[in-house]
N, C-alpha and C positions, 0 to 999 in steps of 0.2 A: 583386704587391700591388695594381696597377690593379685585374687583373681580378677578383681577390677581394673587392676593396671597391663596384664595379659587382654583383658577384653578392650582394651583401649588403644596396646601394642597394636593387635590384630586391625581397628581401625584404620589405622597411622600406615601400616604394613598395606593394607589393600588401595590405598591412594600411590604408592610407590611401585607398583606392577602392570604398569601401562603396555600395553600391547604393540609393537610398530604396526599390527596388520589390521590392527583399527583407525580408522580414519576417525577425523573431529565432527565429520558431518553426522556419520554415522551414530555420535554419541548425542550429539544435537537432535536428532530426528528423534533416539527412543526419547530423549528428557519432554519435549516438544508432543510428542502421542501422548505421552504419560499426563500430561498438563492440560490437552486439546481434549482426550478423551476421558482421561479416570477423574477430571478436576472440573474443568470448566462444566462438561457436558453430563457428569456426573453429581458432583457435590453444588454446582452453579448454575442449572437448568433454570436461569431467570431472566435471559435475554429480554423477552416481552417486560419484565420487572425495571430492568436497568434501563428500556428504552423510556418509562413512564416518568422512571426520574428524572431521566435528563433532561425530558422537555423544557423542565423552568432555567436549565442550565447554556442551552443552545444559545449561541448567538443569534443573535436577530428574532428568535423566536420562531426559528423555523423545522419543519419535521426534516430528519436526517434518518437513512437507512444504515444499521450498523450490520459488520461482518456476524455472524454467528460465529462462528471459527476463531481460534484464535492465533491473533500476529505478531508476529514476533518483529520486536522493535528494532531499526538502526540506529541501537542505541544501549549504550554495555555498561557492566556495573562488575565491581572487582567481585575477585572470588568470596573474600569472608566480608562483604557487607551483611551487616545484619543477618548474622549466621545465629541459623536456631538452633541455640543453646538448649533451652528448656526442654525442646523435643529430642536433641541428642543426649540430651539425660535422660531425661527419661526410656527412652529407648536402651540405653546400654549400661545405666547403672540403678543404685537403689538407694537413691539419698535421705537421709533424715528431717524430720523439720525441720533445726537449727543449717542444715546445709545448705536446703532448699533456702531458706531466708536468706543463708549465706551470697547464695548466688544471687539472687534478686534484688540484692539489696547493692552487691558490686565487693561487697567486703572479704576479708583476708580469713575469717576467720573460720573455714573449714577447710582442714587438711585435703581432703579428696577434691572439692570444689577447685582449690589451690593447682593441684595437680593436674587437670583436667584442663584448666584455662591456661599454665603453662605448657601444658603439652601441644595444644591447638597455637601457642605463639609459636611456638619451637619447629611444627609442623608448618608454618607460614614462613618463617623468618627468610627463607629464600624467595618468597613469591615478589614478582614486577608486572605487575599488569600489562598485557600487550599491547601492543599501537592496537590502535579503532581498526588502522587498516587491514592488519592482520586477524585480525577476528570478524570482519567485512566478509574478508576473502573467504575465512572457512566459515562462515553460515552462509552465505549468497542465496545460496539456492531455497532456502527456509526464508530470506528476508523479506519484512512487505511496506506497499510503498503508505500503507493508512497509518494513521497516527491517532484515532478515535477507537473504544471500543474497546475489549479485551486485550491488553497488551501482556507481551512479555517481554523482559531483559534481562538477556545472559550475560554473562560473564564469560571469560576464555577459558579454556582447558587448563587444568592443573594439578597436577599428577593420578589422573583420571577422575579428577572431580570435576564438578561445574557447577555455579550458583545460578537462579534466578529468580527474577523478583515479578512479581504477577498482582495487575492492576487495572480497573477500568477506568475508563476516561468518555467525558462525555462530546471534550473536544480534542484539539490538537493537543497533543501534549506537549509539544513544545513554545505553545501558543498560550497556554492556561497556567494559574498555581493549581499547583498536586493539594488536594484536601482530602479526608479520610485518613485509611491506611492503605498497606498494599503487605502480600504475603510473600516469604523469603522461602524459597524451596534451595534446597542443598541436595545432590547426587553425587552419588559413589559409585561407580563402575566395577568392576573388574576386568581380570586381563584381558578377556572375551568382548568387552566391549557392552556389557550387559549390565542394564541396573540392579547392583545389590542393594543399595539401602538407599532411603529419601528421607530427608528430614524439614519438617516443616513447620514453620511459623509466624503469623501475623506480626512481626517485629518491629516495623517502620510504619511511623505515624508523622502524617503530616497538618496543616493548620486546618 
């Protein structure tokens, strides 16, 4: 238990070492290549796929040309939405069946489970989401005006973290319901401004 609550200090620890000489954009930009390039055009090389879907979904029935690229929404979601738990477990500790169920299931009754979800409250409990406007301001230059397509939505900076939630839409999205699901990516930086750990999970299901 030491050494898993050391390994979990060190997480907590590397969200609290924010750099002043890193800018927000700048952390925006690696989360954004990471997304655009190791994800979308990596793990999701199915543009031609997603376009055949959507045919029966377009309004009117008409062919629509989607970005390849992927755009980042004017549009923000708080930091610990649908935060991937599972894969931060997995990645930083070594839990039992009964714990795993523990967590899955939402219930009290594993010690480490316990500690782990209270440490992530505790590590929030100061967080206020920023106005739109201020998170407008420091993504601008990353912002796009399509609303179809590969999207993604971040979350503002917090204590050199940043969430985001990653989705395709066949229309407007703010014109359509959201059906399927969508993936929650979580980043950790460090002081340098550098992605140290990603964590990620299909968590948010919609109708």
């Amino acid at each position: 238990m030491k050494h898993l609550t050391c390994l979990f200090s060190l997480f907590i620890l590397s969200t609290l070492s924010a750099s002043a000489q890193v800018s927000e954009i700048e952390m925006y930009q690696k989360a954004y290549n990471y997304l655009n390039d190791s994800v979308l055009k990596a793990e999701y090389p199915v543009i031609d796929s997603f376009i055949r879907n959507c045919s029966s979904h377009i309004k009117g029935g008409k062919k629509h040309k989607y970005d390849s690229e992927l755009q980042v929404a004017n549009k923000f979601i708080s930091i610990n939405r649908g935060f991937p738990m599972s894969d931060f477990v997995k990645q930083n500790y070594n839990l039992d069946k009964n714990c795993w169920q523990a967590l899955r299931m939402g219930t009290r009754q594993c010690e480490l489970v316990n500690h782990i979800t209270d440490s992530l409250d505790v590590a929030w409990s100061a967080y206020q989401m920023k106005e739109k406007a201020s998170i407008t301001e420091a993504l601008k230059p990353l912002l796009s005006e399509k609303k179809d397509g590969f999207q993604v939505f971040f979350s503002d900076i917090y204590k050199n973290t940043l969430a985001a939630e990653f989705k395709g839409f066949c229309n407007n999205y703010d014109e359509t319901d959201w059906y399927g699901s969508s993936t929650i990516f979580y980043f950790v930086f460090n002081s340098l401004g550098e992605i140290e750990r990603v964590y990620s999970e299909e968590v948010i299901h919609y109708n």
